[in-house]
C-alpha positions in Angstrom: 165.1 62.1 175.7 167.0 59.1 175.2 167.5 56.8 172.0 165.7 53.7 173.6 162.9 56.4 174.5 162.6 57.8 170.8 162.7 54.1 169.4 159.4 53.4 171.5 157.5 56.3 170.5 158.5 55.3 166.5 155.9 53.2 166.2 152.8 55.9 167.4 154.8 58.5 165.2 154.5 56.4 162.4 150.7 55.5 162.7 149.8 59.4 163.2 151.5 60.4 160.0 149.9 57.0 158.1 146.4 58.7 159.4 147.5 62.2 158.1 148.6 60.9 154.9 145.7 59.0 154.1 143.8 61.6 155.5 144.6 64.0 153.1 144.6 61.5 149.9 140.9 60.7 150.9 140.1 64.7 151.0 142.0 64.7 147.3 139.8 61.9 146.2 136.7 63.2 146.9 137.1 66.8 145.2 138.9 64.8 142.4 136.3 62.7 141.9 133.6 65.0 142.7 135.0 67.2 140.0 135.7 64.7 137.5 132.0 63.5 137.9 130.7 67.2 137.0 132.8 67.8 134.2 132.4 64.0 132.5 128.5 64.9 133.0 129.1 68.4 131.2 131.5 67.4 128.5 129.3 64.1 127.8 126.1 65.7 127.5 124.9 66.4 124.1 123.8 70.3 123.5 120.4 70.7 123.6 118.9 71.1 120.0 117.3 74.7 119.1 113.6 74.9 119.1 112.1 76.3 115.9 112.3 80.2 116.0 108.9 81.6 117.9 107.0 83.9 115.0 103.9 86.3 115.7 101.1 84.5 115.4 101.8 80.9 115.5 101.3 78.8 118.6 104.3 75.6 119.1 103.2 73.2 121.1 106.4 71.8 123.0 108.4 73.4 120.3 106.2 71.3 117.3 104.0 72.8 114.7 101.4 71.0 113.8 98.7 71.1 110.9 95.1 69.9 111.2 92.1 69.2 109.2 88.9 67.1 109.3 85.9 65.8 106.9 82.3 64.8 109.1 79.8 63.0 106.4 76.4 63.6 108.7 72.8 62.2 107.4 69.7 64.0 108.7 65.8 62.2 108.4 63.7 63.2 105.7 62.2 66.8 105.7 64.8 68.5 108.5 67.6 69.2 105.8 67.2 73.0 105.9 66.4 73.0 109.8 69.6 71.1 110.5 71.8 72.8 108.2 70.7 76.0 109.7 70.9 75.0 113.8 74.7 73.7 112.8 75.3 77.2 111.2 74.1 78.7 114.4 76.7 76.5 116.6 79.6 76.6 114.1 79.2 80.8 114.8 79.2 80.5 118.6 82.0 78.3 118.8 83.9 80.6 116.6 84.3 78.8 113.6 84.6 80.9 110.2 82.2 79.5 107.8 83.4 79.2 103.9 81.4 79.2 100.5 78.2 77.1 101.1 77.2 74.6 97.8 73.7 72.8 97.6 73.4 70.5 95.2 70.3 68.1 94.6 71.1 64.3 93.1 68.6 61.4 92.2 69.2 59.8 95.4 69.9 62.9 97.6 70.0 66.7 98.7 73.5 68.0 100.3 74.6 71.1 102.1 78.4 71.3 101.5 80.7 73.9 103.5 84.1 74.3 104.7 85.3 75.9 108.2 87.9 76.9 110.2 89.0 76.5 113.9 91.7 77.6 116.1 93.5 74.1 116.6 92.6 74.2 120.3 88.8 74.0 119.4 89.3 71.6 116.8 88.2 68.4 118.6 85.2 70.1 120.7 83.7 71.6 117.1 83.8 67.5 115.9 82.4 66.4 118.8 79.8 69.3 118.3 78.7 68.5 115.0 78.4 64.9 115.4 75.4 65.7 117.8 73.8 67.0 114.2 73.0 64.0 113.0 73.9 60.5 112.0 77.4 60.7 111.0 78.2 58.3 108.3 81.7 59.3 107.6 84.6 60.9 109.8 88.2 61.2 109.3 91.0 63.6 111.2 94.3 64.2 109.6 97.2 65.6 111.8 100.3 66.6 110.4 103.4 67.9 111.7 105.3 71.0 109.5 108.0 71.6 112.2 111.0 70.7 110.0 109.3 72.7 106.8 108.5 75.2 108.6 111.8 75.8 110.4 113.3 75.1 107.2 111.8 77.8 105.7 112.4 80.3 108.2 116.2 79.5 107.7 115.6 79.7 104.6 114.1 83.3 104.7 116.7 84.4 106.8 119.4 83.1 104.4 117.7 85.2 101.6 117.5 88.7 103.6 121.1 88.3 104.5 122.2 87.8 100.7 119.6 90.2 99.9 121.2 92.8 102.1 125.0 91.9 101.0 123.8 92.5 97.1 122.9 95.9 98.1 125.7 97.1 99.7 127.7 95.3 96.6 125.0 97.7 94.4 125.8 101.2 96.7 129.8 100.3 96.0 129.7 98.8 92.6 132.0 101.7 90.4 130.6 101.3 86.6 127.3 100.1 84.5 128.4 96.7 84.4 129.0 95.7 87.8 125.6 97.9 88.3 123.3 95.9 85.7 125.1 92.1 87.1 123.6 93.2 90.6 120.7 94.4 89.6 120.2 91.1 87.6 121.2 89.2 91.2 118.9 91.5 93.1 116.0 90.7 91.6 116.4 87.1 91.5 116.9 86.9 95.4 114.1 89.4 95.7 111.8 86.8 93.8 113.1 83.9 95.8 112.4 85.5 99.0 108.9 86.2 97.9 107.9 83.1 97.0 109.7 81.7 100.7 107.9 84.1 102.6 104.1 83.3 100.4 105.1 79.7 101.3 105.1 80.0 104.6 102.4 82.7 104.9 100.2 79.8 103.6 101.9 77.1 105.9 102.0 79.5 109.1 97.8 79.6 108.0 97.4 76.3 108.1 98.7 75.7 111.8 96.9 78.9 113.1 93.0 77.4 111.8 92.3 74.0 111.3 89.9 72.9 108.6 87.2 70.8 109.0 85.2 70.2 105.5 81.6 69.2 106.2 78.6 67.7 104.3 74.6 67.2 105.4 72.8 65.4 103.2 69.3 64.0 103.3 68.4 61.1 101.3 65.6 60.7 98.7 62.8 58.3 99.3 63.4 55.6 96.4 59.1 56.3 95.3 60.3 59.8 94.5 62.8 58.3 92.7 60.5 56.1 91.0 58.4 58.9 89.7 60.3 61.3 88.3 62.0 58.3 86.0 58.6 57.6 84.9 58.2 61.4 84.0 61.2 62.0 82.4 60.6 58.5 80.8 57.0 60.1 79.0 58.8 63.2 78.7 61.3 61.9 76.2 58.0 59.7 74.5 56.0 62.7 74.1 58.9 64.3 72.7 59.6 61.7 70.1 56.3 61.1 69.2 56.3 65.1 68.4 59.1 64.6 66.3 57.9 61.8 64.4 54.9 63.6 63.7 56.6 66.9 62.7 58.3 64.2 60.1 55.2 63.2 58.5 54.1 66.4 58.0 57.1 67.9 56.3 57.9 64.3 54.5 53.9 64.6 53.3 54.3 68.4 52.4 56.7 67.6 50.0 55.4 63.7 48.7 51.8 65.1 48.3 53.2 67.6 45.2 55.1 65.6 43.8 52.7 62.7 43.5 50.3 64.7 41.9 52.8 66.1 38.9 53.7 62.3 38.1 50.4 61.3 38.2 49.8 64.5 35.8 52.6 63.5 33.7 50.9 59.8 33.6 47.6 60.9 32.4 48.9 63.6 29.5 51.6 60.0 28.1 48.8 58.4 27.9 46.4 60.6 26.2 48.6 61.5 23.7 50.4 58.4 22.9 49.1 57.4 19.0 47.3 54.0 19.0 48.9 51.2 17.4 47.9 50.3 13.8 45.8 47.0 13.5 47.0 44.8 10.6 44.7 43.9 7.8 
């Protein structure tokens, strides 16, 4: 081949390798970039935070725990008190409530029922619903609380404790004379009494999110005539009463007058019988 013939084809030779080269730097690129993208995404991510620390027993709903109690006020009409009270006993029991202590109390201008229960949480809004079909409710509030931070603070907590627990006691299997012993012992029971206390806290807590509490009162209310009378009855119960007393008074006062009236007037009569007459002057 011929210079002149090489010169000609120079210009196709150069475009091929112009094509190759950006060829491969486009290739390069997209890897690059394609990798770059992945990793800024997994470097710039923040780490997902930990959930609280499932336990037996308690239910997290999307990782919360939540706390939740109630109070329903419900007036019944006159003379279906007892009848009420004990139809809402009936449905508390089939919808799985636990009933508490029951107080009845009677005032001047009403009878109540009083009584607490307790409800899984998912059964807490269906048992309100349920006893506001009772009667008239006159009074309703819902309270919702969220423990998550307490209570994953005091499971840390917890777990803190055992650990130093369990470093005390291997220091109390090595320790070499009485005085090392008795300092342990001393720490030991200190931790021991601290961890108690955590795990009592949230033993009460972790009770609190497995039932809900809903704190309920029936009354009736007393017909203002009823009302009426027994004012006027205790009203001539206390005159009666005083009117006894006064009288009781008399008697006693008279008891002891009566006697000593009597010796004065004695006393009287004998001065003036023996009292000598006064002379008359001549």
């Amino acid at each position: 081949m011929h210079y002149g013939d090489i010169l000609k084809l120079a210009p196709f030779v150069i475009l091929l390798l112009a094509f190759g080269l950006f060829g491969c730097l486009g290739i390069g690129d997209t890897s690059g970039s394609g990798g770059g993208t992945s990793f800024g995404e997994s470097s710039g991510r923040a780490a997902p935070s930990m959930a609280p620390s499932p336990v037996s027993g308690v239910a997290a709903n999307d990782g919360q725990y939540i706390t939740k109690s109630g109070y329903i006020s419900i007036k019944v009409p006159e003379g279906t008190l007892k009848a009420k009270f004990e139809d809402m006993q009936a449905k508390l029991k089939s919808g799985g409530a636990e009933l508490g202590d029951i107080t009845y109390n009677e005032y001047s201008d009403r009878k109540t029922y009083s009584l607490s229960v307790k409800v899984v949480p998912d059964r807490f809004e269906s048992m309100l619903t349920t006893l506001q079909g009772v009667g008239e409710v006159k009074d309703l509030s819902v309270n919702l609380e969220d423990v998550t931070k307490q209570y994953t603070d005091l499971d840390t907590r917890i777990r803190n404790k055992e650990i130093e627990l369990k470093r005390l006691q291997d220091l109390y299997d090595k320790a070499g004379n009485v005085s090392d012993l008795l300092s342990v012992e001393r720490e030991l029971g200190r931790v021991e009494t601290e961890l108690e206390l955590l795990k009592q806290e949230k033993d009460s807590l972790t009770a609190r999110i497995q039932k809900s509490t809903i704190n309920i009162t029936l009354y009736v209310e007393t017909p203002a005539t009823q009302q009426f009378t027994v004012s006027l009855e205790g009203l001539a119960g206390l005159f009666f009463g005083a009117m006894a007393a006064a009288i009781m008074l008399i008697i006693g006062a008279a008891g002891f007058l009566i006697p000593l009236i009597a010796m004065l007037a004695l006393l009287w009569f004998i001065y003036k019988k023996t009292r000598p007459k006064p002379k008359l002057g001549k």
